[in-house]
DRENDO-1510 file (C-alpha; in Angstrom, 1 decimal, always signed):
<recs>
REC; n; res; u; v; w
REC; 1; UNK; -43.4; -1.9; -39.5 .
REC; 2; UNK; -40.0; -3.8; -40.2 .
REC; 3; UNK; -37.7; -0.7; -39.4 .
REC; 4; UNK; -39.8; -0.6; -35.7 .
REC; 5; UNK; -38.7; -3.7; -35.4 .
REC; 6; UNK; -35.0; -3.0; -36.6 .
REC; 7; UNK; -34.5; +0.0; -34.7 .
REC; 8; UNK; -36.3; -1.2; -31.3 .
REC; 9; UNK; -34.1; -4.9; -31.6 .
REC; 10; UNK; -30.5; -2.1; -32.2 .
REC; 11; UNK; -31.7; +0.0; -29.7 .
REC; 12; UNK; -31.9; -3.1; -27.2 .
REC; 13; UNK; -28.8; -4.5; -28.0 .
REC; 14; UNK; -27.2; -1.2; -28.0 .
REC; 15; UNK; -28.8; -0.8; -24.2 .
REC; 16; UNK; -28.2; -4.4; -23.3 .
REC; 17; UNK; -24.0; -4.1; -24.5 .
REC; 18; UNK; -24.2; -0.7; -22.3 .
REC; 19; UNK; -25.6; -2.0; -19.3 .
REC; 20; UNK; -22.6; -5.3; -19.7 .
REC; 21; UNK; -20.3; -2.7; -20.1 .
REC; 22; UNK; -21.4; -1.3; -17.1 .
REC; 23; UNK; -22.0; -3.9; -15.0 .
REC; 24; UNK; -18.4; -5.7; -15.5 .
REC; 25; UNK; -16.5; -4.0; -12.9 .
REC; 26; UNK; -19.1; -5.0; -10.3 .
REC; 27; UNK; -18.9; -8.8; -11.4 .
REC; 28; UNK; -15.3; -9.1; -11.9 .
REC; 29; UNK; -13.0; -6.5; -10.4 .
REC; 30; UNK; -9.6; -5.8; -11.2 .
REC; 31; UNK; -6.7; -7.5; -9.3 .
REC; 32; UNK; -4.8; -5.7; -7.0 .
REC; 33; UNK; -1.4; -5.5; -7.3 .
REC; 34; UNK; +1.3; -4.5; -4.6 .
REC; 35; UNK; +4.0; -1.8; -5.2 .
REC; 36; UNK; +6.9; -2.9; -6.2 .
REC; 37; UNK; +10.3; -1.6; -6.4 .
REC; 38; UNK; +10.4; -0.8; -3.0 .
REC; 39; UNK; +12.8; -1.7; -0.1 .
REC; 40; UNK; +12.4; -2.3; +3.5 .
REC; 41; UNK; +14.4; -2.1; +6.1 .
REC; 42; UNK; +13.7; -2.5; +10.1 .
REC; 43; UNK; +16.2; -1.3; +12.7 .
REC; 44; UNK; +15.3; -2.0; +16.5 .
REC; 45; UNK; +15.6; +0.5; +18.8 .
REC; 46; UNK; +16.7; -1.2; +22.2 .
REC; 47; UNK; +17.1; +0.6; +25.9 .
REC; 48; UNK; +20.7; +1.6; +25.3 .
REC; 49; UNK; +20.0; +3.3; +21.8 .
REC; 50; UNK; +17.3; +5.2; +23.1 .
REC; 51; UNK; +19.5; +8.2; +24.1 .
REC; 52; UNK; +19.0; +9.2; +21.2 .
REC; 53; UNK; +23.2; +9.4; +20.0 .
REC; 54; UNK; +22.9; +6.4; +18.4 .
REC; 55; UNK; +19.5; +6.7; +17.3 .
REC; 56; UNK; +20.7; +10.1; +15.3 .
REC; 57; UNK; +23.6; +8.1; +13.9 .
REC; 58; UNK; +21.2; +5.5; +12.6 .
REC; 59; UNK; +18.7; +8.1; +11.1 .
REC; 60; UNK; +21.5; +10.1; +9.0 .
REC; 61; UNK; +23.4; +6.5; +7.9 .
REC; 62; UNK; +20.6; +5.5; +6.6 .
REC; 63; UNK; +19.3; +8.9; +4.9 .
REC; 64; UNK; +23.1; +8.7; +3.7 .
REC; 65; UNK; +22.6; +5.6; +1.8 .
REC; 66; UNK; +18.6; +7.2; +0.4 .
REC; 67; UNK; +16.7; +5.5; +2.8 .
REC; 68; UNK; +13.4; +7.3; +3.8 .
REC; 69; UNK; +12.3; +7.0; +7.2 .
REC; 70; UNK; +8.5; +5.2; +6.4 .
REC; 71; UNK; +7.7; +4.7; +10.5 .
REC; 72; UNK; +9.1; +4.9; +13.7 .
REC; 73; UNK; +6.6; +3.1; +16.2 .
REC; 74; UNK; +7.6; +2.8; +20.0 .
REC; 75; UNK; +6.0; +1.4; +22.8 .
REC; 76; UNK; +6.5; +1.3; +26.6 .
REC; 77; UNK; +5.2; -2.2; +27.7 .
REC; 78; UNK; +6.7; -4.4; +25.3 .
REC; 79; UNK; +5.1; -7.5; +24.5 .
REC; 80; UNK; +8.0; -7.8; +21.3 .
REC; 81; UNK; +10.9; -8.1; +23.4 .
REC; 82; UNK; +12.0; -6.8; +26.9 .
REC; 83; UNK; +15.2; -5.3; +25.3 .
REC; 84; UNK; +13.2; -3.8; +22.2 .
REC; 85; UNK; +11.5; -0.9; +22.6 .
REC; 86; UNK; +10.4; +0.5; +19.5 .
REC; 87; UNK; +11.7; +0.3; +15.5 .
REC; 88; UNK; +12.7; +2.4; +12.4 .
REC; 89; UNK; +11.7; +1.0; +8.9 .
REC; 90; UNK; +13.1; +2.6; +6.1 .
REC; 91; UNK; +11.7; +2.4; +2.7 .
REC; 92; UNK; +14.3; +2.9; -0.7 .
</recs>
């Protein structure tokens, strides 16, 4: 009758330490954490650049100097700038 006892109390503690080890991510999740070591850099494109000479000159400086070219968005009605007209960010 004792070792019921023992082995149903280990059992439930066993189950009990299970179910907090299971439960813990739910109630307290892990931080996130940014990437680091990374650069930025943003070059506007503006009317005159869009001729694309001097947009191919800024592409291979920069992939010159190891920048990667992360996004290049562009939009017709600019609410940004009148003279901007789209971007390039690098990322190193």
């Amino acid at each position: 009758m004792v070792t019921d006892r023992f082995t149903r109390a280990c059992l439930l503690t066993i189950v009990l330490l299970l179910a907090v080890i299971a439960f813990r991510p739910f109630l307290q999740p892990d931080h996130a954490h940014a990437a680091q070591g990374s650069q930025y850099k943003v070059v506007p494109i503006t009317m005159a650049t869009l001729s694309g000479v001097e947009t191919e000159q800024a592409l291979k400086k920069y992939a010159a100097d190891v920048w990667e070219l992360a996004a290049a968005p562009f939009w017709i009605n600019s609410v940004y700038s009148e003279q901007c007209r789209g971007l390039l960010i690098f990322r190193k």
